[in-house]
N, C-alpha and C positions, 0 to 999 in steps of 0.2 A: 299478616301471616307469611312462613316461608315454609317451603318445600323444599326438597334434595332433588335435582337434576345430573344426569350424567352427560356430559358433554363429551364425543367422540370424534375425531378426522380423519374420514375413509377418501383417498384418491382428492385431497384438498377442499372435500365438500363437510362442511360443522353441523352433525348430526347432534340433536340436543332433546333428550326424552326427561320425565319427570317420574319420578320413581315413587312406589306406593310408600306408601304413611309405616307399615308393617315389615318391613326389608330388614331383615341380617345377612351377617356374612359381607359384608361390605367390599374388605378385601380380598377376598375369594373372588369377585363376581365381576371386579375391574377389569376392563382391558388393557392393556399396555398403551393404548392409543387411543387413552381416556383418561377423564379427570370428574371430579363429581364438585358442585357447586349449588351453593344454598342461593335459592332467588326468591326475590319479594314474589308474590301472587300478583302485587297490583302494578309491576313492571309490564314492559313487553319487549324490554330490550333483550339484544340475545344477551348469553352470558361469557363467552367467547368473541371480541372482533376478527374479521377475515384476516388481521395482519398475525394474529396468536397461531392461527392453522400451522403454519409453517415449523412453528416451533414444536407444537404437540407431533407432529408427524417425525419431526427429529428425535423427538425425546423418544418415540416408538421403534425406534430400529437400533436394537439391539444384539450385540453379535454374542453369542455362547460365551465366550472368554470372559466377559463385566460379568454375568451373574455370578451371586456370593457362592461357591460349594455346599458350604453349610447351609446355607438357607434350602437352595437345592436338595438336599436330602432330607430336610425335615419337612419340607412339602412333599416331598417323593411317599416317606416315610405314612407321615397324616393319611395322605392319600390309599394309599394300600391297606393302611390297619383299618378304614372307614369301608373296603370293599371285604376286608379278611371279617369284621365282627360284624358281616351281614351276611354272613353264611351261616345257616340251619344246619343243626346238629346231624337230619334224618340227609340231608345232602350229602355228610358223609359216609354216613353208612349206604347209602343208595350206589356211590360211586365205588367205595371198596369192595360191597357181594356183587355189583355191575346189576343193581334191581334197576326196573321200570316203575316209575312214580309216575301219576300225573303230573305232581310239583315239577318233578326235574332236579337238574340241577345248575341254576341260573348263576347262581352265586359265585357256587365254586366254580364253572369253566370260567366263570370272569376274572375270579383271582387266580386262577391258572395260565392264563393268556398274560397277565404282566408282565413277567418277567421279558418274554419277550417282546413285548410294549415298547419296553424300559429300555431295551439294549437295541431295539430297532431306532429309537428316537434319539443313543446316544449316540448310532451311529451316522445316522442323518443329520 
């Protein structure tokens, strides 16, 4: 039998967990300075040797200018329409008469704060 491992290199040290059986989202949940690898059960070798760290930790540092734009905003994009169709209807109406709900409104100050999120992080 084999499993999905994620292999990770923080500060030169190969962090290696096994990931459950039920995982999606795969790509979403990566770190930059990680890799996922399928290992036998009846192994016990790692799955990464010490001399790979070095290279995983390279492949991690990334400066803003490599990333594709276009990818960039359609992650950007994913990302906000996944906060914006999590907004309840009565959130609107709560925030437009200024009512007191229990509910609140969680949603919308969340997609309300993006924007400047977005333009703090492109500034940074």
């Amino acid at each position: 039998y084999y499993s999905l491992c994620e292999v990770s290199v923080e500060n030169t040290v190969i962090k290696q967990k096994r990931l459950p059986d039920q995982i999606d989202n795969l790509p979403e949940r990566l770190a930059i300075n990680a890799r996922y690898y399928l290992k036998n059960n009846h192994s016990t070798e790692t799955l990464v040797p010490d001399n790979l760290s070095n290279e995983l930790m390279r492949e991690s540092r990334i400066h803003f200018l490599q990333l594709d734009s276009l990818e960039i905003c359609a992650q950007l994009t994913l990302r906000d329409f996944a906060i914006f169709k999590s907004i309840q209807p009565t959130e609107y109406i709560d925030h437009i008469f200024k009512l007191k709900s229990t509910y609140g409104i969680p949603h919308l100050e969340k997609f309300l704060r993006l924007p400047n999120q977005e333009m703090y992080w492109t500034i940074t």
